[in-house]
C-alpha positions as CSV (number, residue, x, y, z in Angstrom):
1,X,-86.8,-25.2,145.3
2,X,-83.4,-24.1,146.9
3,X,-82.5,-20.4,147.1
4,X,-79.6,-19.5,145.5
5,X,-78.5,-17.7,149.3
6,X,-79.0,-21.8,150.8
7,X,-76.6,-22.3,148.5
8,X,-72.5,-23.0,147.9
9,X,-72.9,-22.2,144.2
10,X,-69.4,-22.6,142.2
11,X,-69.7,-21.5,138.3
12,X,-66.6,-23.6,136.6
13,X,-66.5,-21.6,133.5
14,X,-63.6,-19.2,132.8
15,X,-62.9,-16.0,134.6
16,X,-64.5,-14.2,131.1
17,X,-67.3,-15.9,130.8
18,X,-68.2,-15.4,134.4
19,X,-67.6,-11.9,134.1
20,X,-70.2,-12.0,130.7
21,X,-72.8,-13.3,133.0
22,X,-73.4,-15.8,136.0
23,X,-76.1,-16.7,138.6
24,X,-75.8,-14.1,141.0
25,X,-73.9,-15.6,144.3
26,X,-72.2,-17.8,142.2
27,X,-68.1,-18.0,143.1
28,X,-66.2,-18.6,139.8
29,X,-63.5,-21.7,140.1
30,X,-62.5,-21.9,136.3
31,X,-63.3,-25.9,135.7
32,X,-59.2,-26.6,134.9
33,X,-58.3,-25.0,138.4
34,X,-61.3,-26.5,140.5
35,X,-59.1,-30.0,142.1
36,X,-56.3,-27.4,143.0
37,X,-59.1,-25.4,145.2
38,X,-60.9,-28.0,146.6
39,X,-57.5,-29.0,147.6
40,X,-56.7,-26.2,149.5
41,X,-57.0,-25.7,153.2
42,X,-59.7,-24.2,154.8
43,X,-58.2,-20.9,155.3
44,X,-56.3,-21.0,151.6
45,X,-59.9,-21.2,150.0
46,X,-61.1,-18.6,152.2
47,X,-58.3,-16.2,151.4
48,X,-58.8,-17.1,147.7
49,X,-62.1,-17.2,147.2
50,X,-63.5,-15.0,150.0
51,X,-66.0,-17.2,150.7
52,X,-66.3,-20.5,153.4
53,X,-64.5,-23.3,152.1
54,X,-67.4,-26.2,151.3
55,X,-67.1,-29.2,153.8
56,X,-66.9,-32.8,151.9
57,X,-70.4,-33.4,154.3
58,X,-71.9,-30.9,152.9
59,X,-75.2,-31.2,150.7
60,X,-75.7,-27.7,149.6
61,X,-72.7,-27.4,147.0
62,X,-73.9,-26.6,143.3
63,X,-71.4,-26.3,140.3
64,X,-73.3,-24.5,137.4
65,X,-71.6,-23.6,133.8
66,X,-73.4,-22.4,130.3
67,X,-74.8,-25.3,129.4
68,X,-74.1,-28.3,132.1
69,X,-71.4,-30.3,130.6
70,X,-68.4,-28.9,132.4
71,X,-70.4,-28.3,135.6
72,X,-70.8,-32.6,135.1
73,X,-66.7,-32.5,135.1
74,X,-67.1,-30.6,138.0
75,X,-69.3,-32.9,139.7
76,X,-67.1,-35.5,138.8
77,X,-64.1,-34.1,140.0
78,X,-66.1,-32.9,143.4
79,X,-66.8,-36.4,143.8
80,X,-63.5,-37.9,143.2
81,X,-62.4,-35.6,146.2
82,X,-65.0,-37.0,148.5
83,X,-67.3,-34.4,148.0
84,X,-70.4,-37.1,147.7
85,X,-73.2,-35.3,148.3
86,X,-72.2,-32.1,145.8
87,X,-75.0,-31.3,142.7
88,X,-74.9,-29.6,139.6
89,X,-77.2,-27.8,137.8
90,X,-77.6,-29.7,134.4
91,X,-79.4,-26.4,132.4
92,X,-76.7,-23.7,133.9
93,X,-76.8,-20.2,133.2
94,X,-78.4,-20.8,130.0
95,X,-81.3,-22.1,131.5
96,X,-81.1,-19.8,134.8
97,X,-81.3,-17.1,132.2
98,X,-84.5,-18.0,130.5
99,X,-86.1,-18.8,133.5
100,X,-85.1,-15.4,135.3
101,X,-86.6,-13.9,132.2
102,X,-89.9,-15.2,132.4
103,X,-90.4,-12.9,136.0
């Protein structure tokens, strides 16, 4: 199992939702805004985000919503940018939660 610190973990849902609860680590790029910062230069997304911009090689990048179905847009999106080997995680926080609560 990955660590979430191994990681680039993006949570697409909006800036509220992210601020009701998200996977710890997790850098929120609302799903409508996500092309626009994959877009940006290395040092825009760093300035934005404050975080390293993902590389298109990289095979670490997770997208993670509530439930999985806009973190699937996201993956789509990722993808459509040349971002091929990018993941989601299908069960998102929903799931994170229930399994974090079992501990």
């Amino acid at each position: 199992m990955l660590c979430v610190r191994d990681i680039q973990l993006f949570d697409v849902k909006s800036p509220d939702e992210h601020q009701a609860g998200h996977i710890p680590g997790a850098v929120n790029i609302p799903l409508g805004n996500l092309e626009e910062s994959l877009k940006l230069s290395l040092e825009g997304f760093k300035d934005k985000f404050k975080v390293k911009a993902p590389g298109k090689d990289d095979d670490n990048i997770v997208f993670h919503c509530r439930s999985g179905k806009r973190s699937a847009k996201a993956l789509d999106i990722s993808r459509q940018l040349g971002f091929s080997r990018a993941r989601h995680y299908e069960g998102g926080y929903t799931e994170w939660v229930e399994k974090n609560e079992e501990k």
